[in-house]
C-alpha positions as a printed Julia matrix, in Angstrom:
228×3 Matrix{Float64}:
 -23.51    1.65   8.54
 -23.97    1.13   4.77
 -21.03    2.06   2.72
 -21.6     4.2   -1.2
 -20.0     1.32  -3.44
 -18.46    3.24  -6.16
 -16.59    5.03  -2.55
 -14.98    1.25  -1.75
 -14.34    0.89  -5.47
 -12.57    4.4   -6.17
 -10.93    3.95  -2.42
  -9.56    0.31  -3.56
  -8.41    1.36  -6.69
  -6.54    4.84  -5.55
  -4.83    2.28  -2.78
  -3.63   -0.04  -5.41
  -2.25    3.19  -7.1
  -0.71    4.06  -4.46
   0.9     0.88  -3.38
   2.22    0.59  -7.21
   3.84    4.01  -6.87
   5.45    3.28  -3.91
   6.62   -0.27  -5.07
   8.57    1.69  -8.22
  10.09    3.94  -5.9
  11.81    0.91  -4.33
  12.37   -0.6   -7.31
   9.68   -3.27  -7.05
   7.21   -5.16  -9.0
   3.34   -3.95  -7.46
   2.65   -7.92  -7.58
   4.67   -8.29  -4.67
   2.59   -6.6   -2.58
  -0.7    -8.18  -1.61
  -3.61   -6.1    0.13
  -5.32   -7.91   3.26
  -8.9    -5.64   3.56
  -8.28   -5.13   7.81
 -12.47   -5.17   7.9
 -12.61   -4.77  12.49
 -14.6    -1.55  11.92
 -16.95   -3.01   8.99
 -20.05   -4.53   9.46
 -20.79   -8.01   7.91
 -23.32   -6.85   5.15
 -20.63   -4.33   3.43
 -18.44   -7.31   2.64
 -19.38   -7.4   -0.68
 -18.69   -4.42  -1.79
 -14.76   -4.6   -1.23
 -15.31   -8.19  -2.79
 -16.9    -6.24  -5.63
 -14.05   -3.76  -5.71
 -11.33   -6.32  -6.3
 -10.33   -7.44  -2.94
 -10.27  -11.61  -2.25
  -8.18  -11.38   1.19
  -9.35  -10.35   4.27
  -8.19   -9.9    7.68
 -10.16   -9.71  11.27
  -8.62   -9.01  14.65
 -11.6   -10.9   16.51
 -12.17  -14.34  16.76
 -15.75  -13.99  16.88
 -15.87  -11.93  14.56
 -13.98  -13.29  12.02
 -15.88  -16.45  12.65
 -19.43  -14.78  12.32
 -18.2   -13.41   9.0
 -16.72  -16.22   7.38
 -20.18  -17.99   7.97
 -22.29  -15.2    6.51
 -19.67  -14.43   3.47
 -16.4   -17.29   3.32
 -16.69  -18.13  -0.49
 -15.74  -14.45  -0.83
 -12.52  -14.07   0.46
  -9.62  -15.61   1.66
  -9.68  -15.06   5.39
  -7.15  -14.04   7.8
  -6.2   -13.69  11.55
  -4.73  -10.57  11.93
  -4.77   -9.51  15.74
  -3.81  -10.4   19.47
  -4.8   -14.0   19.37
  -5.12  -15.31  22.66
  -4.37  -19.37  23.53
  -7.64  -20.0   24.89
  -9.53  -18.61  21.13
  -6.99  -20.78  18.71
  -9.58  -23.6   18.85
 -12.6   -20.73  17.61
 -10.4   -20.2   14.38
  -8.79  -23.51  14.25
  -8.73  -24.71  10.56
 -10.93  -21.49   9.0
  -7.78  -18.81   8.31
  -4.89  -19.22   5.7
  -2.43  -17.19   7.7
  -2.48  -16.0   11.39
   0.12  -13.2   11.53
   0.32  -12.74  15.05
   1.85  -15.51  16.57
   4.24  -14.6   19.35
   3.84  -17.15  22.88
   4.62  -20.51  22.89
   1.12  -21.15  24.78
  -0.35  -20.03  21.11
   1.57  -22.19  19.29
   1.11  -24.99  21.27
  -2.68  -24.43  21.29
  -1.97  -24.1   17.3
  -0.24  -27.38  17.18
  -3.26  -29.8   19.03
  -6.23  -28.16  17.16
  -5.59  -27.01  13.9
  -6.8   -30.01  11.58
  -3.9   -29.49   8.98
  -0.4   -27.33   8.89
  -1.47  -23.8   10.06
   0.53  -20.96   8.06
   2.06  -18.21  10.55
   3.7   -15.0   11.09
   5.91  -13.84  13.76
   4.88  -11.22  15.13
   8.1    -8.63  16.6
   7.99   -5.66  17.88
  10.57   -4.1   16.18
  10.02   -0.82  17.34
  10.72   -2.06  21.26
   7.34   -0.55  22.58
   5.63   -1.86  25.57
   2.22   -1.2   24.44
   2.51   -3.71  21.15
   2.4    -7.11  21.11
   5.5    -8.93  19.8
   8.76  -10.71  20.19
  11.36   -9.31  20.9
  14.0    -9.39  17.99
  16.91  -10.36  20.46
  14.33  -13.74  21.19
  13.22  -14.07  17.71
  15.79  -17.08  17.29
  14.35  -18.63  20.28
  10.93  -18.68  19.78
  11.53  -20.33  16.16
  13.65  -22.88  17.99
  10.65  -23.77  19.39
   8.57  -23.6   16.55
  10.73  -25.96  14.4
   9.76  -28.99  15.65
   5.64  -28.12  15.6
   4.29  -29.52  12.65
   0.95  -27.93  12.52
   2.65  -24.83  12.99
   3.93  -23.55   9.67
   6.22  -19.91  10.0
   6.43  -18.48   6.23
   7.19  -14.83   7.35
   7.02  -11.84  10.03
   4.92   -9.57  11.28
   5.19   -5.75  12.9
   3.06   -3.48  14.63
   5.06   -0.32  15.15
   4.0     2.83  17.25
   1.23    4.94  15.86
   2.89    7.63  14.47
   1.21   10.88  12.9
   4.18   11.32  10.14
   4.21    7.74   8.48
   8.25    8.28   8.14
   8.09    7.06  11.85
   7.06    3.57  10.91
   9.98    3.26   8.55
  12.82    2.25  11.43
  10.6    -0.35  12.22
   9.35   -1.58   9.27
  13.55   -1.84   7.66
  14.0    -3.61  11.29
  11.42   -6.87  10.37
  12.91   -6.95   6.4
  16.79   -7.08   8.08
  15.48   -9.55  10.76
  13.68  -11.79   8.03
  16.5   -11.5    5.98
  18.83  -12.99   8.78
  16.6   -15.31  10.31
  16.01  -16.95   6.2
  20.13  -17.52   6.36
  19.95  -19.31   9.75
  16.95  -21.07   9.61
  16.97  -22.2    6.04
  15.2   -25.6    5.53
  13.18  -25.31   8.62
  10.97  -22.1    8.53
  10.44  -19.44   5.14
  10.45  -15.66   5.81
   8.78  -14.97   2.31
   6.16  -12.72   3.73
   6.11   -9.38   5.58
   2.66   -8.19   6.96
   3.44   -4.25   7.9
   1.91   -1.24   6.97
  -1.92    0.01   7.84
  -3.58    2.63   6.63
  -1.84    5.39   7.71
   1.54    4.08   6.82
   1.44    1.3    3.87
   3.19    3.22   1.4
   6.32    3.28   3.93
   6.19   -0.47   4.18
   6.08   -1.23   1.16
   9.29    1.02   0.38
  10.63   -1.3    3.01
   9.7    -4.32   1.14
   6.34   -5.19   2.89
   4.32   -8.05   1.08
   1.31   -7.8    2.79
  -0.35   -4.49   3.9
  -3.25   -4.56   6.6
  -5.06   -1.96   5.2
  -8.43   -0.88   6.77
 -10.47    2.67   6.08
  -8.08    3.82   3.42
 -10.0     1.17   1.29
 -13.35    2.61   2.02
 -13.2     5.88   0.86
 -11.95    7.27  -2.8
């Protein structure tokens, strides 16, 4: 479906406001906060016009998608992985995303680790909110999965990731989302020298503004960019 461009542009730029209001409520700079265009539900030929509204990152949850994409439009953006990855599809994506933040198995990392042609930047992802339908660590084996992860060296962890329970009242998310900033905040003390914890991906659509009070730096956001 073809998208109105001056919609993507006024929907862009009403995000941005928004993530700068929320930002001042937690007493942050809005150039913290980075917006990765979650583009699942948008077909190929509407890339441009969220490149034309401002936005150079993008995120896909499909490998085949992301890689069918990237082919038709990859000087546009800076390209993300930003759902379930699977072992078996690390070698689709291998070497064509900056950041993958949803790494949570060893088998992923290890498939990571043998075919990416250079240091892969991750996230790990935790499910912070302790629900069985999301993907994710679990915080109490956080420590242990980055004890594995230390000694990969294709496999690069600069942050976390969280996926909480949909929730209609975006307060809902915010448990959650001031889980992963305590967790990353822990985890930089122990594991100082080893792996970084300078990015947090939380927050869609429905609940950015929340994350980012809780000191998100990246925000997967998806249809709120689409319309003003």
């Amino acid at each position: 479906m073809s998208r109105n461009p001056d919609d993507v542009k006024a929907g862009v730029a009403r995000t941005r406001e928004r993530i700068a209001e929320a930002a001042a409520r937690a007493g942050r700079s809005a150039d913290e906060i980075e917006i990765v265009a979650a583009v699942k539900y948008l077909d190929a030929e509407d890339l441009p016009l969220l490149h034309a509204a401002g936005i150079t990152r993008v995120g896909e949850n499909r490998t085949d998608q992301l890689v069918a994409k990237q082919d038709a439009y990859g000087d546009l953006f800076t390209w993300d992985f930003i759902g379930h990855l699977q072992s078996r599809k690390v070698k689709e994506i291998a070497g064509r995303v900056t950041l993958i933040h949803s790494l949570f198995t060893e088998s992923t990392a290890a498939q990571i680790e043998s075919r990416s042609p250079a240091p892969q930047d991750v996230l790990v992802e935790v499910n912070t909110a302790g629900d069985p339908d999301k993907d994710g660590v679990a915080p109490a084996d956080l420590d242990a999965l980055l004890e594995v992860l230390a000694p990969l060296g294709n496999v690069n962890v600069t942050g976390l990731m969280t996926m909480p329970a949909f929730a209609e009242d975006p307060e809902g998310s915010r448990a959650a989302f001031a889980a992963l900033r305590e967790l990353a905040a822990s985890a930089t003390e122990r594991w100082a020298g080893t792996h970084r914890f300078d990015a947090l991906s939380m927050g869609t659509s429905q609940d950015f503004e929340v994350a980012v009070e809780e000191g998100a730096t990246l925000v997967r956001a998806g249809s709120v960019l689409l319309a003003p």
